[in-house]
MARGU-800876 format. One record per residue (C-alpha): residue number from 1; residue in one letter; chain; x, y negated, z negated. Coordinates in steps of 0.25 Angstrom, whole numbers, padded with zeros to 4 digits, m for minus. Example, Ala and Ser with C-alpha at 12.3 -4.5 7.8 and 13.67 -1.06 7.14 Angstrom:
+-----+------+-----+-------+-------+-------+
: seq : type : mol :    px :    py :    pz :
+-----+------+-----+-------+-------+-------+
:   1 :    a :   A :  0049 :  0018 : m0031 :
:   2 :    s :   A :  0055 :  0004 : m0029 :
+-----+------+-----+-------+-------+-------+
REM end
This chain:
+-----+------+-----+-------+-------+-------+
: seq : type : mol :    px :    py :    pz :
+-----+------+-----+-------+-------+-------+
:   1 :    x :   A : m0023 : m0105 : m0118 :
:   2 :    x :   A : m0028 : m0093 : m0125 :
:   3 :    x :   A : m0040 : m0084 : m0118 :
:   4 :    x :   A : m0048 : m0072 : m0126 :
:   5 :    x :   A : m0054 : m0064 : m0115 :
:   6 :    x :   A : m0056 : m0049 : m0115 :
:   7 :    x :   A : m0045 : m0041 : m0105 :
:   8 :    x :   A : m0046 : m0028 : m0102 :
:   9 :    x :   A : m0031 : m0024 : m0099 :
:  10 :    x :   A : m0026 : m0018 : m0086 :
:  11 :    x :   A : m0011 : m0016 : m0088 :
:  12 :    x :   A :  0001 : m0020 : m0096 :
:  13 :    x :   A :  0015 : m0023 : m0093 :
:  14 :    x :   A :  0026 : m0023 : m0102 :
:  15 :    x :   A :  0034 : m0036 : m0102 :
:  16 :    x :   A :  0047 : m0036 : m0111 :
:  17 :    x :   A :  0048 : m0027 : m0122 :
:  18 :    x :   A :  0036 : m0030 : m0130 :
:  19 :    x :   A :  0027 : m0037 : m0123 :
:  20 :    x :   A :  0016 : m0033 : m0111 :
:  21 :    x :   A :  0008 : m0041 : m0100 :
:  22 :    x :   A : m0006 : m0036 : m0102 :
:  23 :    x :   A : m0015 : m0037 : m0088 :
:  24 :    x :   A : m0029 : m0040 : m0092 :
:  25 :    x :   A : m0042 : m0042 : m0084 :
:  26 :    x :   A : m0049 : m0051 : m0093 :
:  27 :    x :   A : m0062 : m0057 : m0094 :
:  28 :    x :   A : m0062 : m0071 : m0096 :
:  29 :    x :   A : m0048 : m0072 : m0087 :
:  30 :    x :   A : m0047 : m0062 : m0075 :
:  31 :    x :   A : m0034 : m0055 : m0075 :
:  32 :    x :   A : m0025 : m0060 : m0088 :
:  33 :    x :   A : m0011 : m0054 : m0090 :
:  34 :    x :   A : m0003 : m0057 : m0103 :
:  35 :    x :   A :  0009 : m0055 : m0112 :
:  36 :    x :   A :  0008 : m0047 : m0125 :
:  37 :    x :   A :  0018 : m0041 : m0134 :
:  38 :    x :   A :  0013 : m0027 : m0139 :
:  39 :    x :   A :  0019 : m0017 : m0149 :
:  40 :    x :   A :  0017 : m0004 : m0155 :
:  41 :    x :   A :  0015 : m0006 : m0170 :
:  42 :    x :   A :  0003 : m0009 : m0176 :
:  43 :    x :   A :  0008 : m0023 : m0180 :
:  44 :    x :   A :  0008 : m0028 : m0165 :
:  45 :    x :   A :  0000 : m0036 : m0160 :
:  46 :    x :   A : m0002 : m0029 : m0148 :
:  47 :    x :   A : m0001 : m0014 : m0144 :
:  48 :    x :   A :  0000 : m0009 : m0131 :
:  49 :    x :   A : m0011 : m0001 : m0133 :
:  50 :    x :   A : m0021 : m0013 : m0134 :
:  51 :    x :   A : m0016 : m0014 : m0120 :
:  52 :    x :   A : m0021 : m0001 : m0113 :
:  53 :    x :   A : m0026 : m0004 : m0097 :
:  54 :    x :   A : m0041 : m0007 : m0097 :
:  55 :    x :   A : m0041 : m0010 : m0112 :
:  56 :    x :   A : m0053 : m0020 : m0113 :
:  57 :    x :   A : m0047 : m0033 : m0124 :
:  58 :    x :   A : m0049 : m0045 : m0130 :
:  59 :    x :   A : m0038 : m0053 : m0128 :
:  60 :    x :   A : m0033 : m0067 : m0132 :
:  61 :    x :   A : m0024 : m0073 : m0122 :
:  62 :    x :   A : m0015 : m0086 : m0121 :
:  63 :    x :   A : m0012 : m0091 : m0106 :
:  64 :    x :   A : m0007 : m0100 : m0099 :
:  65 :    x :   A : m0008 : m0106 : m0086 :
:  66 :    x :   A :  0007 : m0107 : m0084 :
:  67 :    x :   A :  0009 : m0093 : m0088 :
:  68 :    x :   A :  0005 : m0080 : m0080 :
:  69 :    x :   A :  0004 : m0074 : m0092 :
:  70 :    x :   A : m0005 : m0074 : m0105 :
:  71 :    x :   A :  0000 : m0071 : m0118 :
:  72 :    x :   A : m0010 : m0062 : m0126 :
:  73 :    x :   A : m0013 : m0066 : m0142 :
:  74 :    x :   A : m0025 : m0056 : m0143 :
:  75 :    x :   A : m0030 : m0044 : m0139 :
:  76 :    x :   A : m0039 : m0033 : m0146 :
:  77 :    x :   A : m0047 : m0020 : m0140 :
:  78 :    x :   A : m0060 : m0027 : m0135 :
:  79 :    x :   A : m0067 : m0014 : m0130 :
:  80 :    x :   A : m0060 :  0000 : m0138 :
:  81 :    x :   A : m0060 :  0012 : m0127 :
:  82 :    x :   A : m0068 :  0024 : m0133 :
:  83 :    x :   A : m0062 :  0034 : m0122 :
:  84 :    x :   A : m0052 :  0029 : m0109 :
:  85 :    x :   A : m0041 :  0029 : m0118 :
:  86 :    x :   A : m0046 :  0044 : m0122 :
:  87 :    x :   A : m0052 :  0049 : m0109 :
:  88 :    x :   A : m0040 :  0052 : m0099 :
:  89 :    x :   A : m0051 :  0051 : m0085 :
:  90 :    x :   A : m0053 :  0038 : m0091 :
:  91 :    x :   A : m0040 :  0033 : m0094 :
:  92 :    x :   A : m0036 :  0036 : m0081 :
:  93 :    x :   A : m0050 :  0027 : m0076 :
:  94 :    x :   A : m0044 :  0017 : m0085 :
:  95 :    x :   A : m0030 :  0015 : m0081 :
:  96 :    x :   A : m0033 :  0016 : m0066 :
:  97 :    x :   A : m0044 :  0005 : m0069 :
:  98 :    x :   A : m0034 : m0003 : m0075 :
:  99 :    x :   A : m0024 : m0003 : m0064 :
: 100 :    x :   A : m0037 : m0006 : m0053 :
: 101 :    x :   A : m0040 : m0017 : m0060 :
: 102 :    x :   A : m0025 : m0022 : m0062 :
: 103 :    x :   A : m0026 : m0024 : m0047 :
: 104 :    x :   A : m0041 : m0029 : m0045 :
: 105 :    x :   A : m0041 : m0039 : m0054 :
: 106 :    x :   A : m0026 : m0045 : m0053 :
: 107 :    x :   A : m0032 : m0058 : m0047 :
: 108 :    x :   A : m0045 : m0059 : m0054 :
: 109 :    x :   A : m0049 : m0070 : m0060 :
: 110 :    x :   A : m0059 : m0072 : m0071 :
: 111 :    x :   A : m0070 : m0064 : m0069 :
: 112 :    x :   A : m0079 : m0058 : m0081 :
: 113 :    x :   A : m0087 : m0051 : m0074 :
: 114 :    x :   A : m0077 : m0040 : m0068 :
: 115 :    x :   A : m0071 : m0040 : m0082 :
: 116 :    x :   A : m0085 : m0037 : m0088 :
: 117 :    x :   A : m0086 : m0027 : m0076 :
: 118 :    x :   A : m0074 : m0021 : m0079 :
: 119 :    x :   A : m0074 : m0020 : m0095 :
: 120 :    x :   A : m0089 : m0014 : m0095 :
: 121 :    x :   A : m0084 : m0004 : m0085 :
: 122 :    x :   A : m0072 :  0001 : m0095 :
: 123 :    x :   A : m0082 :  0001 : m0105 :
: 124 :    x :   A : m0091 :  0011 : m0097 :
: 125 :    x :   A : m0080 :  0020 : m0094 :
: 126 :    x :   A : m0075 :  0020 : m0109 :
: 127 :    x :   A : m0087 :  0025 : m0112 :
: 128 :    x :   A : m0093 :  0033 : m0102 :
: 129 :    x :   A : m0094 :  0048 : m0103 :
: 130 :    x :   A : m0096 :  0054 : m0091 :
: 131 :    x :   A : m0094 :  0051 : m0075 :
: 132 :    x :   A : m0081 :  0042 : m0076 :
: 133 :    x :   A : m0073 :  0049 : m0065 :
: 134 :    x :   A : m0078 :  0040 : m0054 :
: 135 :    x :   A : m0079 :  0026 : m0064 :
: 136 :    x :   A : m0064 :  0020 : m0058 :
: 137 :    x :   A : m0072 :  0021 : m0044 :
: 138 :    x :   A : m0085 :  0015 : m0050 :
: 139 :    x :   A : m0077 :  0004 : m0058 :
: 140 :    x :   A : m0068 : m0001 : m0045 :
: 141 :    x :   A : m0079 : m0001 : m0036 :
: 142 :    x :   A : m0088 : m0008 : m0045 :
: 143 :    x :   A : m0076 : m0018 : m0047 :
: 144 :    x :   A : m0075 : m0023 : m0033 :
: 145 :    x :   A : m0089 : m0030 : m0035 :
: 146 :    x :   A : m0084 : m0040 : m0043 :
: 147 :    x :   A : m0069 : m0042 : m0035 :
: 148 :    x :   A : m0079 : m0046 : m0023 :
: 149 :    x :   A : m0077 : m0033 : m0013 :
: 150 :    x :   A : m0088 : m0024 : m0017 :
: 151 :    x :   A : m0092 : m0015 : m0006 :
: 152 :    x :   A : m0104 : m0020 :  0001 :
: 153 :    x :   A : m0115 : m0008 :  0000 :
: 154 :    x :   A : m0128 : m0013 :  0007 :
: 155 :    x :   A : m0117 : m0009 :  0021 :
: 156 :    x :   A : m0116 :  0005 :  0017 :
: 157 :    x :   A : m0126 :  0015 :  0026 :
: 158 :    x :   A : m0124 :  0031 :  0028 :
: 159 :    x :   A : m0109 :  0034 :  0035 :
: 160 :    x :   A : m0104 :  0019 :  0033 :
: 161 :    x :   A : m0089 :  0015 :  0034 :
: 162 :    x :   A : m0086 :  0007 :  0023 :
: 163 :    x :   A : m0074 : m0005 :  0026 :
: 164 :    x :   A : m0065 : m0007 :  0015 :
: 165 :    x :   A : m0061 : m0022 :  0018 :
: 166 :    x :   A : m0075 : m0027 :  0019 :
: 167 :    x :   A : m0082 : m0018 :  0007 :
: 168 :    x :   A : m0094 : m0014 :  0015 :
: 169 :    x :   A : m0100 : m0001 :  0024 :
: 170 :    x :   A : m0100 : m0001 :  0038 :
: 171 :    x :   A : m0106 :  0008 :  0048 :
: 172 :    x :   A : m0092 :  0003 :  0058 :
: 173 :    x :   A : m0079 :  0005 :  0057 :
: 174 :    x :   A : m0072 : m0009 :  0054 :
: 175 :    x :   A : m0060 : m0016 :  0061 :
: 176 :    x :   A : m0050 : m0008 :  0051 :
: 177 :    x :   A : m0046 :  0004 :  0044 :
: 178 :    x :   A : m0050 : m0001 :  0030 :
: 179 :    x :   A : m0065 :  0006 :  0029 :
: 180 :    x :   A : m0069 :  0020 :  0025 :
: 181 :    x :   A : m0077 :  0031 :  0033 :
: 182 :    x :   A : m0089 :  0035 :  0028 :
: 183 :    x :   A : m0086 :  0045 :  0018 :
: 184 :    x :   A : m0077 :  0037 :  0010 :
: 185 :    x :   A : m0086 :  0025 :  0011 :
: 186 :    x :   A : m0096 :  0033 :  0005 :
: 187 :    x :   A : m0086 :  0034 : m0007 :
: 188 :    x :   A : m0088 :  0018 : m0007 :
: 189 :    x :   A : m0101 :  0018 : m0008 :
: 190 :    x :   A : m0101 :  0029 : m0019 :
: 191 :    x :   A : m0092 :  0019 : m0028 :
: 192 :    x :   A : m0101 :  0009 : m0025 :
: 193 :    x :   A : m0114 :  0018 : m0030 :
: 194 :    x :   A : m0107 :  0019 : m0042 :
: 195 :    x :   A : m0110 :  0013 : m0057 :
: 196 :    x :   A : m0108 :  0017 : m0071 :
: 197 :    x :   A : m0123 :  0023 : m0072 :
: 198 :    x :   A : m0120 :  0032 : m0059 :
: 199 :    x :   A : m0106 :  0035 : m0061 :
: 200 :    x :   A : m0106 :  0049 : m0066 :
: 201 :    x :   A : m0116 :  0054 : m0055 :
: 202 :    x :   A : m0103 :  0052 : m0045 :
: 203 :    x :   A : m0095 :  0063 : m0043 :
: 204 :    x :   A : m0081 :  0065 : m0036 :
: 205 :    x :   A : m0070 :  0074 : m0033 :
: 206 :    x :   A : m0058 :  0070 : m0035 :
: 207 :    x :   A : m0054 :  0067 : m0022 :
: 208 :    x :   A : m0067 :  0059 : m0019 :
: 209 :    x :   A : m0062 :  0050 : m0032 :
: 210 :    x :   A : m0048 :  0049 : m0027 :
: 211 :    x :   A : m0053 :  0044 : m0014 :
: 212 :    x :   A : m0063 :  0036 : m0017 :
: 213 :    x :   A : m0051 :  0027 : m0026 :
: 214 :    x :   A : m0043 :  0028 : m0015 :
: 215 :    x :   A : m0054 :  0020 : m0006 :
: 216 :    x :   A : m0057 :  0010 : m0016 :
: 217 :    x :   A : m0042 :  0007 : m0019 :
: 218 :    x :   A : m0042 :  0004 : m0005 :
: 219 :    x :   A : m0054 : m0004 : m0005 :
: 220 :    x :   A : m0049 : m0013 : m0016 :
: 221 :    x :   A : m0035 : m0014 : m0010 :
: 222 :    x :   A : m0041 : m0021 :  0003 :
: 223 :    x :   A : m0048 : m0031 : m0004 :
: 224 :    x :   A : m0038 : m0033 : m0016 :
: 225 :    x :   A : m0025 : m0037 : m0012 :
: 226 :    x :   A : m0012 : m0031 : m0018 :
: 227 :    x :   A : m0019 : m0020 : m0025 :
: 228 :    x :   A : m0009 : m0012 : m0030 :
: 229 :    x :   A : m0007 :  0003 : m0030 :
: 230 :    x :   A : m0014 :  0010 : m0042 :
: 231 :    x :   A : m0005 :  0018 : m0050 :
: 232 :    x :   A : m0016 :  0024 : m0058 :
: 233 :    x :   A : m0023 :  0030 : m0048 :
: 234 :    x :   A : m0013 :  0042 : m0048 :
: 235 :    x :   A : m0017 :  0046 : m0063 :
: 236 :    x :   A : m0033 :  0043 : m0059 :
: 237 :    x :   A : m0031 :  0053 : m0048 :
: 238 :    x :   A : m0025 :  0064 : m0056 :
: 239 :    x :   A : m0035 :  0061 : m0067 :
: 240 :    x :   A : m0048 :  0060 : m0057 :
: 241 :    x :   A : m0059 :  0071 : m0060 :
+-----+------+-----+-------+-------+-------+
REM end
């Protein structure tokens, strides 16, 4: 049976000598991995640039029930980039996003409005000029709403604890070691203030930034199982403002 859906790519693996699995989150099927085989010339069908992580595509692929793959027939640029392939702060966004997501979304199902979510935020940042340091913070904060563990902030009053396994402020120190003290909850609720409107009026050093990835990492690993280690958080480190 053959799908068109638009895909946004999160990461490839090569498979024998000419061909690549492509990891999709797509619109109309969730998470989508398929088989294609790529070339350099300009008479191949398709070339592995088309294939660059967080590329936004439309895409036409065959699958099947018995198989855990899909074969890909089509696939075009739905959404040209005007700067992250460019821009090396956002390059860096980009491929940490695409490993974030690889991770989020590895069970997801269909669900159109997260992809929405998720495509309208790439286009932001592709075009936004200003205040983007902090937008990997903004972006997976803003994504736990719709996984279903958003941080409950009608609990959060002055000098709150914040616990990580239940996603809300308290003012008492729960029955394990999985919450923040107040400073760092305080970082919690600063994501949570956050929006594409008001992004560029927060400022952090590089240390605040690191740490604050550090705690919501965490965060997501309680309430994702097998979340893997980001390897891309290394080069988003070294490239943080």
């Amino acid at each position: 049976m053959e799908q068109k859906t638009r895909g946004i790519v999160l990461r490839t693996v090569k498979y024998g000598d000419q061909k690549i699995i492509v990891d999709l989150l797509s619109r109309e099927e969730g998470r989508l991995s398929c088989v294609c085989k790529v070339g350099t010339s300009a008479k191949s069908k398709f070339r592995r640039q088309l294939f660059q992580p967080l590329t936004i595509l439309e895409i036409v692929a065959e699958r099947s029930p018995r198989q855990p793959l899909g074969q890909l027939r089509e696939a075009r640029l739905a959404v040209p980039y005007t700067s992250i392939p460019f821009d090396g702060a956002k390059l860096s966004i980009a491929f940490f996003l695409a490993e974030f997501l690889s991770f989020a979304t590895r069970d997801m199902h269909t669900d159109s409005t997260l992809y929405d979510f998720v495509e309208q935020s790439l286009a932001w940042l592709d075009m936004s000029d200003r205040g983007i340091a902090n937008f990997h913070l903004m972006f997976i904060m803003r994504l736990s709403r719709f996984l279903g563990f958003f941080p409950d902030t009608d609990s959060y009053t002055s000098g709150a604890l914040f616990d990580l396994r239940e996603g809300r402020f308290t003012s008492v120190a729960p029955f394990h070691t999985d919450f923040l003290k107040p400073e760092d909850a305080g970082r919690m609720l600063t994501l949570i203030r956050m929006s594409p409107s008001n992004l560029h009026l927060f400022q952090m050093s590089r240390h605040d930034r690191n740490r604050t990835v550090d705690l919501i990492l965490h965060f997501y690993r309680l309430h994702i199982p097998a979340f893997g280690e980001m390897k891309t958080l290394k080069v988003l480190r070294e490239d943080s403002i």
